[in-house]
C-alpha positions in Angstrom: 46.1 118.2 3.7 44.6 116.6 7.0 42.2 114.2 7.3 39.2 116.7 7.4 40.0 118.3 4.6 40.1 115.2 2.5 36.9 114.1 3.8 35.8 117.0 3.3 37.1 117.2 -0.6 35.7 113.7 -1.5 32.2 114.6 -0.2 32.3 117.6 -2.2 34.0 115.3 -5.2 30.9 112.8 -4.8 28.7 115.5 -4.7 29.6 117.0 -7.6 29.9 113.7 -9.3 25.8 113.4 -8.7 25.6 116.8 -10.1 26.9 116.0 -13.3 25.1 112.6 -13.8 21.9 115.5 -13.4 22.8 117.2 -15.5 23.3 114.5 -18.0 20.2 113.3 -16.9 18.3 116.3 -17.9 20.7 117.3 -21.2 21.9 120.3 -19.9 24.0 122.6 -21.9 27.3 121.2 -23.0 29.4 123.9 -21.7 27.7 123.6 -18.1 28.3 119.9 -18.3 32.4 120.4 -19.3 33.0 123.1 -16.6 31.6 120.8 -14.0 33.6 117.7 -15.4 36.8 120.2 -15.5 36.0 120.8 -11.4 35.9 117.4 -10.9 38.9 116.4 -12.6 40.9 119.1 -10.7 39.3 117.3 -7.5 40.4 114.0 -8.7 43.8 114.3 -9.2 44.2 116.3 -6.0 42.3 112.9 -4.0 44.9 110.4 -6.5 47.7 112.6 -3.9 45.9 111.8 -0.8 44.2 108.4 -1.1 45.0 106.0 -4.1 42.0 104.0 -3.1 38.9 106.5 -3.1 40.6 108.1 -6.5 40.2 105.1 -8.1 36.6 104.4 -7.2 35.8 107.7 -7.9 37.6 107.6 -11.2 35.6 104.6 -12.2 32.1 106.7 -12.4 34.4 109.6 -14.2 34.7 106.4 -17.0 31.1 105.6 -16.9 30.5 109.7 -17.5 32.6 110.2 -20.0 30.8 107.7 -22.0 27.4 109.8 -21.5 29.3 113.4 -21.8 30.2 112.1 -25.3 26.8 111.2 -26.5 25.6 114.4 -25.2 28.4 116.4 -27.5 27.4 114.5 -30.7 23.9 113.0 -29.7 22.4 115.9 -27.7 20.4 119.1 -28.2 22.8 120.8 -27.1 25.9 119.1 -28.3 29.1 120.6 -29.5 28.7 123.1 -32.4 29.9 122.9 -36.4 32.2 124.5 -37.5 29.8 126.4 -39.5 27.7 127.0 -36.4 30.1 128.5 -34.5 31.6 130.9 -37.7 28.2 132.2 -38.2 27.8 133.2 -34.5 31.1 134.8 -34.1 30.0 136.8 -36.9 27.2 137.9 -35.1 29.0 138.7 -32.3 29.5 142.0 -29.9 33.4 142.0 -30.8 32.9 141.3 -34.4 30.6 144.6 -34.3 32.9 146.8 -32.0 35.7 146.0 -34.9 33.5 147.0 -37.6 32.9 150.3 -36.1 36.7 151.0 -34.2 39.4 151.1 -36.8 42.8 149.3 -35.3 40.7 147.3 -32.9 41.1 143.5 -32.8 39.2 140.4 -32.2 40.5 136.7 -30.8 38.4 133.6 -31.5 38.8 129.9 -31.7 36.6 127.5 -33.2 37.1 124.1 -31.9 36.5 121.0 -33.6 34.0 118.5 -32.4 36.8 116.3 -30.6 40.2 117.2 -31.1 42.2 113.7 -31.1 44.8 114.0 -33.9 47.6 115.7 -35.3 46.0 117.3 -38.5 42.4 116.6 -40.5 44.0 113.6 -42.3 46.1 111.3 -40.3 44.6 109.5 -37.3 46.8 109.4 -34.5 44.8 108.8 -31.0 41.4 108.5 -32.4 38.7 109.6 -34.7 37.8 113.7 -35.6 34.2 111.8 -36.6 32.4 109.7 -34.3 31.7 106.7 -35.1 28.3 104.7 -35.4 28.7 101.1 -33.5 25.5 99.3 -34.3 24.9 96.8 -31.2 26.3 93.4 -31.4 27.4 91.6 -34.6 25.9 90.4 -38.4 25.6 87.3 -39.1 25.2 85.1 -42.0 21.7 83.2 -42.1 21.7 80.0 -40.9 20.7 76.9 -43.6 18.1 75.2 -42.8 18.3 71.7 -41.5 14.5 70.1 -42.8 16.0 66.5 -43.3 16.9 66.3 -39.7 13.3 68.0 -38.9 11.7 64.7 -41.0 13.8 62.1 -39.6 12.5 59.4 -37.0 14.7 60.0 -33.6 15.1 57.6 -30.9 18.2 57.7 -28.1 21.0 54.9 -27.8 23.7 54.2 -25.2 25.9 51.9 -27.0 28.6 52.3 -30.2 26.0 50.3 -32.5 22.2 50.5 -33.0 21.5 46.8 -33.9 18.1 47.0 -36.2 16.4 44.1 -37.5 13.6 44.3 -40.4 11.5 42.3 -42.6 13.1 41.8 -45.6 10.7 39.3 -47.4 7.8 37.6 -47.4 4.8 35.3 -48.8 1.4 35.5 -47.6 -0.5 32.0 -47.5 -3.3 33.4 -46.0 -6.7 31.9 -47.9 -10.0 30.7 -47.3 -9.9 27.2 -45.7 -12.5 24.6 -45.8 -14.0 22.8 -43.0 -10.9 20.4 -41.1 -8.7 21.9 -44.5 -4.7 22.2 -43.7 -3.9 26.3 -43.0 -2.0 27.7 -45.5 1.5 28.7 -44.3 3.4 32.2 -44.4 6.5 32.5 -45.0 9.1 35.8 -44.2 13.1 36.7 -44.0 14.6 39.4 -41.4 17.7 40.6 -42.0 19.8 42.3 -39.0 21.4 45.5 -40.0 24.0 47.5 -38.0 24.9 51.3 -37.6 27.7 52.7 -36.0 27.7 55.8 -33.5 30.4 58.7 -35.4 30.9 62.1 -33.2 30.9 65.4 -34.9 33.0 68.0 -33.3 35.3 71.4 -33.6 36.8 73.6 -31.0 37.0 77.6 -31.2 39.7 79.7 -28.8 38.4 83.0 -27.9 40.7 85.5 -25.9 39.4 86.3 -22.6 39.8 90.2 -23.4 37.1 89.4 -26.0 34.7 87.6 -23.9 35.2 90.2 -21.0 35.2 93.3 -23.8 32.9 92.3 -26.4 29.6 92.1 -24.7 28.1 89.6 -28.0 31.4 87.7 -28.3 30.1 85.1 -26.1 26.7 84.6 -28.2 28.5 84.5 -31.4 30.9 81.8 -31.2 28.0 79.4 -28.9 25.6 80.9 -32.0 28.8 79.2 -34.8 29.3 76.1 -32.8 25.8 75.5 -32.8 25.2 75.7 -36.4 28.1 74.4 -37.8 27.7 70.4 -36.5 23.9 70.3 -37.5 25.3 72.0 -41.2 27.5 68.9 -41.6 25.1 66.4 -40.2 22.9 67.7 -42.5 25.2 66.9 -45.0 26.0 63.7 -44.1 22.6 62.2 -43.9 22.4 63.2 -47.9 25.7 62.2 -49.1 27.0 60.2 -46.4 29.8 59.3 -44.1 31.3 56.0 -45.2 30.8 54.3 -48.2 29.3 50.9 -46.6 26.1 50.0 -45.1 27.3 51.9 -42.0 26.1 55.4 -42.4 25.3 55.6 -46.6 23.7 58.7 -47.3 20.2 58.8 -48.6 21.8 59.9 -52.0 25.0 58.3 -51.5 27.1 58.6 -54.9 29.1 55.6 -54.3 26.3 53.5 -53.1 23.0 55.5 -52.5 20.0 54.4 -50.4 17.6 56.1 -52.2 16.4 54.1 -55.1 17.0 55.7 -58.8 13.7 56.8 -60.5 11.7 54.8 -62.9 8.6 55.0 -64.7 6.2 52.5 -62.2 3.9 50.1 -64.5 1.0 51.1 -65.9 2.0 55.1 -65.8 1.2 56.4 -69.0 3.2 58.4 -71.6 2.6 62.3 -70.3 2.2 64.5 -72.9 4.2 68.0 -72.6 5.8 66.7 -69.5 6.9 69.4 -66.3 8.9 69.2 -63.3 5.1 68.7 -61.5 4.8 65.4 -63.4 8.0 64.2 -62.6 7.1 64.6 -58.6 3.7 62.8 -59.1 5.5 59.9 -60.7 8.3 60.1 -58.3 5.1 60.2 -55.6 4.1 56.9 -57.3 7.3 55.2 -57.4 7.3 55.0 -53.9 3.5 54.3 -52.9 4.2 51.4 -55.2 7.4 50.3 -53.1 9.4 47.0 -54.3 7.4 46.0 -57.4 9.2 42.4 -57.6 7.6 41.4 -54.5 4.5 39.3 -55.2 2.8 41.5 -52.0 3.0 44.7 -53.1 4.8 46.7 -49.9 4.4 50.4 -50.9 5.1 53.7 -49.0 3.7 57.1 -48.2 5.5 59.6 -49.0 5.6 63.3 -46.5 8.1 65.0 -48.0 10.0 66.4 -51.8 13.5 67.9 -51.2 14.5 70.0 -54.0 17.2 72.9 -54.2 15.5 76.3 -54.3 16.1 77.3 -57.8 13.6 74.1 -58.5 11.1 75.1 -56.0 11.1 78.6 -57.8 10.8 76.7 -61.3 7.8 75.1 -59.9 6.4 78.2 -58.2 6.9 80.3 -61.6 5.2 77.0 -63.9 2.6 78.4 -66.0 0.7 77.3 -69.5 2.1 77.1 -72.6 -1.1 79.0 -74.3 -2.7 81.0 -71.6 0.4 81.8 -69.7 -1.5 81.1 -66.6 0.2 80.1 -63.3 -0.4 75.7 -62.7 -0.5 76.5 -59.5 -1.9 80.1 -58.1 1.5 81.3 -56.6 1.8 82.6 -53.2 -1.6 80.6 -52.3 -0.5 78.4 -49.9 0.8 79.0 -46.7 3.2 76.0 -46.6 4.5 76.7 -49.4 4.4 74.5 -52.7 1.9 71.2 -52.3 2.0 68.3 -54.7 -0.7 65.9 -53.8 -0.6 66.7 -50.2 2.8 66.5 -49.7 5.1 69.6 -49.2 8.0 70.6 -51.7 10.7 71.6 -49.1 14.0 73.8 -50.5 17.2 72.6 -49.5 20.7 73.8 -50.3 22.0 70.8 -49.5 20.1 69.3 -52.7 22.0 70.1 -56.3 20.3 71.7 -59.1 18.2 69.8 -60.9 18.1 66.8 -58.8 14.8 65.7 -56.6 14.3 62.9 -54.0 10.7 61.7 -52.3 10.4 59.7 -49.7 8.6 58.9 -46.9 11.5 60.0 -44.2 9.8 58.1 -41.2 11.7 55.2 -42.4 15.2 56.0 -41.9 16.2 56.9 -38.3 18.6 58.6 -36.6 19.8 57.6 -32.8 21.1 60.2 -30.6 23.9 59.1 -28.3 25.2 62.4 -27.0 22.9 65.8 -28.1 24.3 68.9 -29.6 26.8 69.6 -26.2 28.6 72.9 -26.0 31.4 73.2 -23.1 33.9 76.0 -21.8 37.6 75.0 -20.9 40.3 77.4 -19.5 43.1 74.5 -18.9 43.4 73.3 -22.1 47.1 72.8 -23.7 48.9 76.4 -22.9 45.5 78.6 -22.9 46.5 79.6 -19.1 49.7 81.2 -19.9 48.1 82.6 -23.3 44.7 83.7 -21.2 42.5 81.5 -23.9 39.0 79.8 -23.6 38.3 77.0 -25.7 35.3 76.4 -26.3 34.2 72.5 -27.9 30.9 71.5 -29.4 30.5 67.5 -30.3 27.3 65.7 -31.2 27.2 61.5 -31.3 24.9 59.5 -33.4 24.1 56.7 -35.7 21.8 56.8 -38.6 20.5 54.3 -41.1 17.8 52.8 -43.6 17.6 49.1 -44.2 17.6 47.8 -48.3 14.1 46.8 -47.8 13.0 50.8 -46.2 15.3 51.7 -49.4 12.3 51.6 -51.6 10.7 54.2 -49.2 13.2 56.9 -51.1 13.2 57.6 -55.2 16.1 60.1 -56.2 16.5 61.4 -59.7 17.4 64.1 -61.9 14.6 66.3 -63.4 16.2 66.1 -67.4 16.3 62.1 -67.4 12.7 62.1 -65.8 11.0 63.8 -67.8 12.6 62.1 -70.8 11.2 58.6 -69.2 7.8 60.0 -68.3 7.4 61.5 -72.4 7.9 58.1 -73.5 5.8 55.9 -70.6 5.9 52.2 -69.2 
């Protein structure tokens, strides 16, 4: 074949290559579309002979084609046939007919299957008789919720340590003073309190097939690393990291910040006590704050953390004789509201237990935010054709003993055993 000729084929090839993307375009019928994509395969492999290079850009749009001529056979108007489909119109059919009339004559048919790709109707060998349904990108599990990191105070630090000093104590001497009388004198104690930085991080390896395949693959595993670290930090500002003043959780079981509950002086026994009286005296536990000191250093609460089952319990409350709701459900738009402070669920809170608090007062510093970063030299990933991809997060967090009494934590049964039988 000389030169013109070829040129002459791949024009015509490209042509014809337009033709059937029209086609597609306008959902033609199938058996127009495969005799045009049977001329153009004859074309191709007679080009592949000729010139390696334009076969294999032409060859490339054959791929994208391919794709669209098999959404048209299942997908379109005029797609391939059932079985059924094509039995009943053989049936009806000229030859069918012209048998029927003229003994000894004979018929040929075929009835082709929607995409013949295996060896019999049972045993897969190149790929599915049925077509299946991908549904675009990937399911994933619901993310928790994070609401004690959404209530802490946050400031930023560029050291190991965030060196805090509070007011532990004091006496007020302030008075009325007569006329040359000596002032009265104050008196107050700081205490300096230390919290170290910790880093929170994991690593995922992806193979680059994936992330050049997979069009979501990318998304999912920057959508894991991302919600994993604030799941365990999370965690961590409940129950802790270490068991000493340097990062205690809030509800610590070694040594918790949080202080236990206990009936506050001058509450009343409560008669027919419910999990709503146990918040409002959890509520005044810590508006009445250390209760030794002779200055009264109280908090306000923002905030109940429960685990979900308990916010339903409280949603679901109703009278013992009416069985009326206590509080009209579905009212509120915030959800449940106990003296103007939010009930907020949270798995990371057991069953049955509660803490209040007023969680301005413990702080978290960020050293280094939530940081995501690709790597394709790590270890042996070049010879394996891997990407790791690393997620760390630094910070310190902590709540001084006297910003303690900003927290009560308690469990619903003891509560409402105190609150029946009062101060």
């Amino acid at each position: 074949m000389d030169e013109k000729e070829l040129k002459a084929l791949i024009d015509g090839s490209n042509a014809k290559l337009d033709k059937l993307n029209e086609l597609l375009e306008k959902k033609a019928n199938i058996e127009v579309i495969d005799a045009k994509h049977k001329e153009l395969t004859d074309a191709l492999e007679k080009i592949s002979k000729e010139n390696g290079e334009a076969a294999e850009k032409m060859q490339k749009q054959m791929d994208a084609l391919d794709v669209k001529i098999q959404a048209a056979q299942f997908n379109g108007p005029n797609g391939q046939k059932t079985l059924n489909k094509q039995l009943e119109e053989i049936l009806q059919s000229d030859g069918v007919k012209n048998v029927a009339k003229n003994k000894g004559a004979t018929f040929n048919f075929e009835l082709k299957a929607n995409e013949i790709t295996t060896s019999n109707s049972f045993t897969e060998t190149n790929g599915p008789v049925i077509q299946r349904l991908y549904e675009p990108g990937i399911v994933s599990a619901p993310q928790r919720p994070t609401p004690i990191w959404d209530l802490l105070s946050k400031g930023a630090i560029s050291s190991d340590y965030a060196i805090v000093t509070e007011r532990s104590s004091q006496t007020i001497g302030a008075a009325r003073v007569a006329e040359a009388g000596v002032f009265p004198q104050s008196y107050a104690a700081w205490t300096t309190y230390k919290y170290g930085v910790i880093k929170i991080a994991e690593y995922i390896k992806v193979a680059r097939e994936k992330l050049e395949d997979w069009e979501y693959v990318r998304g999912e595993v920057m959508d894991m690393l991302m919600t994993n670290i604030p799941h365990i930090r999370e965690g961590y500002f409940l129950t802790g990291y270490y068991a000493t003043e340097n990062w205690l959780g809030l509800i610590n079981t070694t040594s918790q910040v949080a202080k236990d509950f206990a009936v506050s002086t001058g509450l009343a026994a409560v008669s027919n006590a419910n999990y709503f009286d146990v918040i409002r005296a959890a509520i005044l536990q810590v508006e009445m704050g250390n209760s030794s000191l002779a200055n009264k250093m109280g908090y306000y609460p923002n905030a109940v953390i429960m685990n979900p089952a308990d916010v339903a319990n409280l949603d679901l409350s109703k009278t013992s004789s009416e069985g009326m709701y206590i509080i009209p459900p579905f009212a509120g738009a915030n959800g449940t509201v106990i003296r103007g402070i939010r009930v907020i669920p949270s798995m990371y809170m057991t069953a049955g237990k509660f803490l209040v608090g007023d969680f301005t007062q413990a702080k978290v510093w960020v050293s280094r935010s939530l940081t995501i970063n690709m790597w394709d030299q790590n270890d042996t990933d070049p010879i394996y054709d891997l990407v790791t991809f690393t997620a760390s997060h630094r910070l310190a967090f902590g709540v001084g003993a006297t910003k303690a009494y900003a927290f009560v934590y308690g469990s619903f049964d003891t509560a409402l055993a105190a609150i029946l039988a009062g101060a």
